[in-house]
C-alpha positions as CSV (number, residue, x, y, z in Angstrom):
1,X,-84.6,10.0,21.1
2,X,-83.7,7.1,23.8
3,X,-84.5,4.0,23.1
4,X,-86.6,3.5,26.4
5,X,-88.7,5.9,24.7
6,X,-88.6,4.2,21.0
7,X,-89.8,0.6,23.0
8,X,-92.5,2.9,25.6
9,X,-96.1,3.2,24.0
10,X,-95.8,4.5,20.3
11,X,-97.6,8.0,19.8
12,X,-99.6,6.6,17.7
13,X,-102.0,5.1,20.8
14,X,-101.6,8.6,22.4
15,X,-103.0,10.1,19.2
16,X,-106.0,7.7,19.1
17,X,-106.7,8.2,22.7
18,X,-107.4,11.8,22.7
19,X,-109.6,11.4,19.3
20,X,-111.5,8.5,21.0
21,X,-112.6,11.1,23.9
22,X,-113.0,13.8,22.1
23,X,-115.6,11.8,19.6
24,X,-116.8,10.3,22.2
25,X,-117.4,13.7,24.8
26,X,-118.6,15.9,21.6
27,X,-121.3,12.8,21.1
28,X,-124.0,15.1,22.8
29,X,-124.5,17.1,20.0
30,X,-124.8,14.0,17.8
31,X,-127.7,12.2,20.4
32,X,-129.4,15.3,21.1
33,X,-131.7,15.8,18.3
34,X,-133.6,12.4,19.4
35,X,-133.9,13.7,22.9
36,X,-135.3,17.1,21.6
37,X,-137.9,16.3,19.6
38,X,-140.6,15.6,21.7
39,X,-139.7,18.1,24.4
40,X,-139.6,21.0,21.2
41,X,-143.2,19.6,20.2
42,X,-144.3,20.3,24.0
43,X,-142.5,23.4,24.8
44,X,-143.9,25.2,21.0
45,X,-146.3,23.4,19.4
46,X,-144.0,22.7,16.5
47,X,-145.0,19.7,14.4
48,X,-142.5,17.1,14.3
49,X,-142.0,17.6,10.8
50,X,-140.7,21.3,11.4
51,X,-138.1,20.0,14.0
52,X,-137.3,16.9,12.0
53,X,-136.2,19.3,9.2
54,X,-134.1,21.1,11.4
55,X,-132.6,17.8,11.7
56,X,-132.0,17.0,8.3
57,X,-130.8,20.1,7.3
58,X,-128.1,18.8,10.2
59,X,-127.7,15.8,9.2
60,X,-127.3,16.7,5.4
61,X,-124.6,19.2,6.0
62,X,-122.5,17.2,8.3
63,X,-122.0,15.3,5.2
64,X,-121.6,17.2,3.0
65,X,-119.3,19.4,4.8
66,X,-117.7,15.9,5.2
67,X,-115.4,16.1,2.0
68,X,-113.9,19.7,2.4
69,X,-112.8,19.1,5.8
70,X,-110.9,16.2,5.1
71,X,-109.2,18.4,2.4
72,X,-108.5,21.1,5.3
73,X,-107.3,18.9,7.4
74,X,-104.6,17.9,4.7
75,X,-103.9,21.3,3.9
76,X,-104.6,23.5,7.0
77,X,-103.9,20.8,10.0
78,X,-106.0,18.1,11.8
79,X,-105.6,20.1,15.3
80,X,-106.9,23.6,13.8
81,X,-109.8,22.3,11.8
82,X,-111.1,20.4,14.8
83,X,-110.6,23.1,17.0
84,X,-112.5,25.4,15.0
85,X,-115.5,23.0,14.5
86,X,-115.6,22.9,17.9
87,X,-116.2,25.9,18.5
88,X,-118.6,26.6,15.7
89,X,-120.6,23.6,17.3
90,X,-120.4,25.5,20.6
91,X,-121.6,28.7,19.9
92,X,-124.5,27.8,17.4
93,X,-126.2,24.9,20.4
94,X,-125.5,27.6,22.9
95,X,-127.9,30.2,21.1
96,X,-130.3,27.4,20.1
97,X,-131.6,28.4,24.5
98,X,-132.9,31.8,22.6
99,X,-134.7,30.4,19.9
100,X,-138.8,31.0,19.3
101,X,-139.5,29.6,16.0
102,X,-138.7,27.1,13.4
103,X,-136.7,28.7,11.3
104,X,-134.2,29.7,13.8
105,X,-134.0,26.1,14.8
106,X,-133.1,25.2,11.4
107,X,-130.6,28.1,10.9
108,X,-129.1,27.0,14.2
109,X,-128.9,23.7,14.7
110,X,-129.6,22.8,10.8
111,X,-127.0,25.1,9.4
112,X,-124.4,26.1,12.1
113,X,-124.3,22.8,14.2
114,X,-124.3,20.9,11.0
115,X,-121.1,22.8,9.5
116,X,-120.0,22.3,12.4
117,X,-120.1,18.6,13.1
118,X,-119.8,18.1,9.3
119,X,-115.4,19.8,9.7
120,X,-115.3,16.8,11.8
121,X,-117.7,13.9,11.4
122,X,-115.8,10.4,10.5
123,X,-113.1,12.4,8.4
124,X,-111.5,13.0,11.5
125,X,-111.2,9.4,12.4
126,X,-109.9,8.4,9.4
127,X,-107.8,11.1,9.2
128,X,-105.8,10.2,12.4
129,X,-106.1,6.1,11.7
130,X,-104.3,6.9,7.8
131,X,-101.8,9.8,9.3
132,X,-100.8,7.7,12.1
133,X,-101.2,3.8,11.6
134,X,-99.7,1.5,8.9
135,X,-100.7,-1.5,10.6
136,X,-104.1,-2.2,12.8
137,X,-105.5,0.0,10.8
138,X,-109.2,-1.6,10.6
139,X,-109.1,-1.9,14.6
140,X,-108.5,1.5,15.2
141,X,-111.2,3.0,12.7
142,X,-113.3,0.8,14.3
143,X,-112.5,2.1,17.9
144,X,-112.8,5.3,16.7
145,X,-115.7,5.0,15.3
146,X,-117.4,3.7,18.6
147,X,-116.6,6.7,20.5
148,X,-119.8,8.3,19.2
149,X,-121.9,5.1,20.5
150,X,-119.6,5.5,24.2
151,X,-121.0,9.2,23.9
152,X,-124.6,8.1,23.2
153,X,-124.0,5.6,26.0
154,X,-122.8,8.4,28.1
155,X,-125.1,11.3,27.4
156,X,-128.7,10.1,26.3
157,X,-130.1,9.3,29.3
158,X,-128.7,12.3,30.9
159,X,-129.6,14.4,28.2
160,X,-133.0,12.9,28.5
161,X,-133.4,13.3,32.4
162,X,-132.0,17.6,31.9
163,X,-134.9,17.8,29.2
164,X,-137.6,16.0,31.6
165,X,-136.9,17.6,34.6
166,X,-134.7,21.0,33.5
167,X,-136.0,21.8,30.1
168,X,-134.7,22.0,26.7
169,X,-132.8,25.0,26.4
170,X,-130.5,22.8,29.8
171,X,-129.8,20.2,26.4
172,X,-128.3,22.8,24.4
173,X,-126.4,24.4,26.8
174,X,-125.1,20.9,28.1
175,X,-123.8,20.4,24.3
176,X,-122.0,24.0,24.0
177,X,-120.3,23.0,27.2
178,X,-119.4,19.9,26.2
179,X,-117.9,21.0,22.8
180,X,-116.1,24.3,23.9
181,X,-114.6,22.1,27.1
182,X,-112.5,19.9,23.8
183,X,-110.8,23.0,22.5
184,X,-108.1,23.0,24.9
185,X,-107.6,19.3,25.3
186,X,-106.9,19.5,21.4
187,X,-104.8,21.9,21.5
188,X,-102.8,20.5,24.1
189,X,-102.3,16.6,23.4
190,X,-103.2,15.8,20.0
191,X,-100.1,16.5,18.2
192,X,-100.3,16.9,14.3
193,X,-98.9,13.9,12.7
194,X,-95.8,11.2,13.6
195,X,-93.0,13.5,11.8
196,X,-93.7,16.1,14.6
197,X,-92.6,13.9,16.8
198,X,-90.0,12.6,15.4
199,X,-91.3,9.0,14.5
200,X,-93.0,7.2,11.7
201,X,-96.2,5.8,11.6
202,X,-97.2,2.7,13.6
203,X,-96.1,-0.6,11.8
204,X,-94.1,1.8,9.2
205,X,-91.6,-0.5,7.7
206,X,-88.0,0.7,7.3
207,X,-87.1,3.2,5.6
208,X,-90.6,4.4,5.6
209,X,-90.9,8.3,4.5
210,X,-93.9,10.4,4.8
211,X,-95.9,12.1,1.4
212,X,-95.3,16.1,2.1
213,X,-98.3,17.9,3.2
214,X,-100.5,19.0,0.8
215,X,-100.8,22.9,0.1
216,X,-103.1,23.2,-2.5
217,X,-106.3,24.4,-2.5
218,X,-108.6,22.1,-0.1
219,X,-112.3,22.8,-1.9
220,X,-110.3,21.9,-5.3
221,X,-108.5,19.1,-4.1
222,X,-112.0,17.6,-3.4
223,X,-113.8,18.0,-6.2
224,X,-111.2,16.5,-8.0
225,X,-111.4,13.7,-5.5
226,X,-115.2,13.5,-6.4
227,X,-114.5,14.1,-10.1
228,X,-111.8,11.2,-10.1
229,X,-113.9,8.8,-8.1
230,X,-117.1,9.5,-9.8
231,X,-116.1,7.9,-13.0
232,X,-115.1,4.8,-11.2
233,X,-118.2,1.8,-10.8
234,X,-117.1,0.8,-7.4
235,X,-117.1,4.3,-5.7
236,X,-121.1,4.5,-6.5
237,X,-121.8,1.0,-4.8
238,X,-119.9,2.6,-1.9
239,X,-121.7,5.7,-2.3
240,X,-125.1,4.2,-2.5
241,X,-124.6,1.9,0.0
242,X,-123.2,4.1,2.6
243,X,-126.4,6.0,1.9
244,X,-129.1,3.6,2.8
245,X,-126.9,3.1,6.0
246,X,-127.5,6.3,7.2
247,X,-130.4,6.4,5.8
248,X,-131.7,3.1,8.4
249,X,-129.0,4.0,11.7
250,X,-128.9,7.9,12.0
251,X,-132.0,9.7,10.3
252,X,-134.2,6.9,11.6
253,X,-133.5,5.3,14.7
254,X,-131.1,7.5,16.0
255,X,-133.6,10.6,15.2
256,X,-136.9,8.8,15.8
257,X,-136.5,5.6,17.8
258,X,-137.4,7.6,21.1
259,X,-140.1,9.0,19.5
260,X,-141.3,5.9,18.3
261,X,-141.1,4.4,21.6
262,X,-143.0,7.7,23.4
263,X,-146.2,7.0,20.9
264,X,-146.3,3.8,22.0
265,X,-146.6,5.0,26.4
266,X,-143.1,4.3,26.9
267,X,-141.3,7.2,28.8
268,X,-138.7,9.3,27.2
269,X,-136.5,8.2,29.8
270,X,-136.2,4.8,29.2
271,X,-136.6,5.3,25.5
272,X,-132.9,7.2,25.6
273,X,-131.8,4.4,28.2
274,X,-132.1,1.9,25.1
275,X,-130.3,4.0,22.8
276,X,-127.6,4.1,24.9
277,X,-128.1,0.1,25.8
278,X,-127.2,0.4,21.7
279,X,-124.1,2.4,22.2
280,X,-123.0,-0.3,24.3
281,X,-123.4,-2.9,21.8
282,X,-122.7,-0.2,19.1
283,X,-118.6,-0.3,20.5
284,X,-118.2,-4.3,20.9
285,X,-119.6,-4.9,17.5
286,X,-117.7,-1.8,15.8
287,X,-114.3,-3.3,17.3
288,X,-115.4,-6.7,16.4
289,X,-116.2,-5.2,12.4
290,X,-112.5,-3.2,12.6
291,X,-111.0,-6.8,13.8
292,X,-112.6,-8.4,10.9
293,X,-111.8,-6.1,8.4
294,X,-108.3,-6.6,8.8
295,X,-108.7,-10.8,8.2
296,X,-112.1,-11.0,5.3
297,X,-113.3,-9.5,2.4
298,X,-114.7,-6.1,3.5
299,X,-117.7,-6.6,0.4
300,X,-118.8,-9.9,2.4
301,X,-118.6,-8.4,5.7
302,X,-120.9,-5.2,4.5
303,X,-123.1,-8.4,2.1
304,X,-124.2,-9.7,6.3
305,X,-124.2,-6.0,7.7
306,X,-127.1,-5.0,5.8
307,X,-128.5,-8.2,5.0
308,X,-129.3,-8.6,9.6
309,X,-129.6,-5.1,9.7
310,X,-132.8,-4.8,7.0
311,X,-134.1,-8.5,8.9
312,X,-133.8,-6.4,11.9
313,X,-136.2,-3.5,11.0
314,X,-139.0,-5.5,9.6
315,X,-139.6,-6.8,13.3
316,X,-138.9,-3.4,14.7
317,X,-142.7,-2.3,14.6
318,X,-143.9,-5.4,16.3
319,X,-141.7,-4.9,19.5
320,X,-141.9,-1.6,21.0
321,X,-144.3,-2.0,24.0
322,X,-145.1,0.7,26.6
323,X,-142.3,-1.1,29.1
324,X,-139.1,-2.8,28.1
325,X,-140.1,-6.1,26.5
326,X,-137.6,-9.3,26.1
327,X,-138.0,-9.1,22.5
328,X,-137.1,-5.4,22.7
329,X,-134.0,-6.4,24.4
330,X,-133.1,-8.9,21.7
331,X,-133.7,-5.8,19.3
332,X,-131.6,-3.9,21.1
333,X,-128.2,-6.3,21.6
334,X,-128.9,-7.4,17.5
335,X,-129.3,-3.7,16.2
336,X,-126.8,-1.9,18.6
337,X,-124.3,-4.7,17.4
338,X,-124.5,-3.9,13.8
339,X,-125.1,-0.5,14.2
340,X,-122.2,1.1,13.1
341,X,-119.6,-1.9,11.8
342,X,-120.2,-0.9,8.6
343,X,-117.7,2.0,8.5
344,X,-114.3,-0.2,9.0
345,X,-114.9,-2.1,6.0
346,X,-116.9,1.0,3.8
347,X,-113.0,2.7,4.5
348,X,-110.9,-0.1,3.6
349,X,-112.5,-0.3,0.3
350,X,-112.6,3.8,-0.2
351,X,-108.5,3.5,0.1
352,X,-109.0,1.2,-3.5
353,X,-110.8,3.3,-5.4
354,X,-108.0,6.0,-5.9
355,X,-105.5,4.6,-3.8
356,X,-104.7,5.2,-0.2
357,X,-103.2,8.6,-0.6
358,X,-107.0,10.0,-1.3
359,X,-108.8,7.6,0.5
360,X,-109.9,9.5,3.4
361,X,-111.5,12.2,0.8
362,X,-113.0,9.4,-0.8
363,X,-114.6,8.3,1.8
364,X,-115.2,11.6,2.6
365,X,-117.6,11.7,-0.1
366,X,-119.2,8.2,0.7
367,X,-120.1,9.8,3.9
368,X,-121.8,12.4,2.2
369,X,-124.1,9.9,1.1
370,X,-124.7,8.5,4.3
371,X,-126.0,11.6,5.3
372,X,-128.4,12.1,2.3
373,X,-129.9,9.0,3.2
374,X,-129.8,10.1,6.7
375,X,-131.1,13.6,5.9
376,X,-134.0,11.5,3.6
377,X,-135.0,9.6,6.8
378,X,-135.1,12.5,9.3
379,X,-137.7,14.5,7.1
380,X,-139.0,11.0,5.3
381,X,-139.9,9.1,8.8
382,X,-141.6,12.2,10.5
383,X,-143.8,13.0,7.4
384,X,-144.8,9.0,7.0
385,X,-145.5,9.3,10.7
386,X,-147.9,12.7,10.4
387,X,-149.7,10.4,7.2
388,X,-149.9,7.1,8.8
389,X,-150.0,7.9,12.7
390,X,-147.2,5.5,13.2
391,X,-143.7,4.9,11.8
392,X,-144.0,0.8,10.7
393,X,-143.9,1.9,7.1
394,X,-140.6,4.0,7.4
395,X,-138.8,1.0,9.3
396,X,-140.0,-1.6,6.3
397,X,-139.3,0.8,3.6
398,X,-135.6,1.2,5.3
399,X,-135.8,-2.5,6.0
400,X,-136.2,-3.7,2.3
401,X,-133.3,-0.9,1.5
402,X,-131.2,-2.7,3.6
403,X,-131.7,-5.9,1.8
404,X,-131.7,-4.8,-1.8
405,X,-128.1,-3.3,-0.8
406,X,-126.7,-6.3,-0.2
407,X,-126.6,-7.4,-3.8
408,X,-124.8,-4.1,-4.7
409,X,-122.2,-4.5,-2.1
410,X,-121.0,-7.7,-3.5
411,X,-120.5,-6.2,-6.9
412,X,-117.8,-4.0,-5.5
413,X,-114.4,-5.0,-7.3
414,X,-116.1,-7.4,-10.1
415,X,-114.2,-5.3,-13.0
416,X,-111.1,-5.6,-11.4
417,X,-111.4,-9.0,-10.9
418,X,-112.3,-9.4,-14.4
């Protein structure tokens, strides 16, 4: 190798890159589920608890799923797993345009999308951040992590505007296109790890020499994980907390803000124009969190997360207006910029629990627990909503979540330090 290509950009970058675009073009699948809702309500005279279970069967299995394809990805290859989810998450949205009841909504988008996005979900991140980085490692999760909120940024009010003025099955379709369009970009420039390139990791010290691929068998491999971590204190404070994060970001206001916003006169439109206002906000304070993760203690960082982010949905209620208020606004910028940040931090501290050598299937199961809590809050909000006419009661009961968390999160680590 010459050196002008030893001092050029390491591959490392390269890597990231094409994972930031495909996360962040494969986001449609992720934001449409909030766009759908009301437009499925109109089109069949669903309730919204039928759809929003269709939703949480989603949301459930893209976390658990979460585990097993980080195992696959150590045993079978990061480029073939993702290709394949891809085009799982292709074909089922596609054939979502030839649906006519429930069930088959739930079968579709539940069960195959969910697989689906669950072979990728933040195991895939991880996965290319621990393969490829040694250094700036907190940065680039973080990064990575944002490219679903540049997604939301990019498709929601698009998504939003096909569904107003093209119909729903124009979503779907939208989403199989976007998905099936990644397969080839995968194929072609994200190579499999730093040894097939014939360098090391980025900030590998000299000397350094990659662990051999493991070929053993991937479901095993993560139930041991599980079995390992689940005797260990810390990994259920993860594990918990990670759940009442998805349970207050994902299965609430990214399923239910625009419907919350629509039962209050504003237009769906505009609703998915401040979810993607979010995304914005959702990337600077995910970099900021990855930035920060590298310089504090991650258990203090995750102790303000939740703490602002619980504040934040006790006031949620009180400022959704028919139009865009100011106080909306604030919402917004506050919410969007704590949206996400607590992944880099939840990841540094799943690399302690068993060492860094499992940590991406470790976290692999913490993010099966944010999408519990997420799956809880998809069903949970819509059926509090059908009760109560409103959804104040699921934002304070995810609010005061929020805030009980932050106790837990600062008891991550005491026996060690003991």
């Amino acid at each position: 190798m010459s050196k002008k290509t030893e001092q050029g950009i390491h591959p490392a970058w390269i890597a990231a890159g094409v994972t930031f675009l495909t996360l962040a073009a494969t986001a449609g699948f992720r934001a449409a589920p909030s766009v759908l809702l009301v437009p499925l309500q109109e089109a069949f005279g669903w309730s919204r608890s039928w759809i929003s279970a269709a939703v949480s069967v989603n949301v459930l299995l893209y976390g658990l799923v979460s585990p097993f394809a980080a195992a696959l990805m150590e045993r079978f290859g990061i480029r073939r797993v993702v290709m394949s989810a891809l085009t799982v998450i292709g074909s089922g949205a596609f054939s979502t345009i030839f649906i006519h009841s429930p069930w088959q909504l739930i079968a579709l988008w539940g069960v195959v999308v969910g697989i689906g996005t669950g072979s990728m979900a933040s195991v895939f991140a991880a996965s290319i951040a621990n393969r490829w980085f040694i250094q700036r490692k907190g940065i680039v999760i973080g990064a990575l992590t944002a490219a679903a909120a540049t997604g939301q940024l990019i498709f929601l009010p698009g998504l939003s505007w096909l569904a107003t003025h093209h119909g729903w099955r124009s979503v779907s379709i939208t989403v199989a296109s976007a998905a099936f369009i990644m397969v080839p970009l995968i194929f072609l420039l994200l190579k499999e790890s730093p040894a097939h390139v014939g360098r090391t990791p980025y900030g590998a010290p000299e000397g350094f020499v990659a662990a051999p691929q493991n070929k053993r068998n991937a479901a095993k491999e993560a139930i041991n994980a599980l079995r390992d971590a689940s005797k260990i204190r810390d990994f259920w404070y993860l594990f918990g907390s990670f759940l009442v994060c998805g349970l207050s970001t994902s299965g609430l206001v990214g399923t239910h803000f625009i419907a919350a916003a629509h039962d209050h006169g504003m237009i769906e439109v505009t609703a998915a124009s401040l979810m993607a206002l979010i995304g914005i906000f959702d990337v600077i304070g995910t970099l900021m969190s990855g930035y920060l993760t590298d310089k504090f203690d991650p258990r203090k960082l995750l102790f303000f997360y939740y703490l602002l982010r619980g504040l934040s949905l006790f006031i949620l209620p009180a400022i959704l207006f028919q139009t865009v208020h100011p106080s909306t606004l604030v919402f917004i910028i506050f919410y969007g910029l704590d949206w996400v940040a607590t992944v880099p931090p939840t990841v540094a501290l799943c690399r302690t629990i068993l060492g860094p050598e499992r940590g991406t299937m470790v976290y692999g199961w913490v993010f099966a627990g944010h999408q519990i809590g997420g799956s809880i809050a998809s069903l949970g909000a819509a059926l509090l909503r059908t009760k109560f006419g409103d959804y104040s009661y699921a934002f304070y009961i995810s609010g005061l979540f929020c805030v009980i968390t932050c106790y837990f999160v600062l008891q991550i680590g005491n026996d060690k330090r003991s």
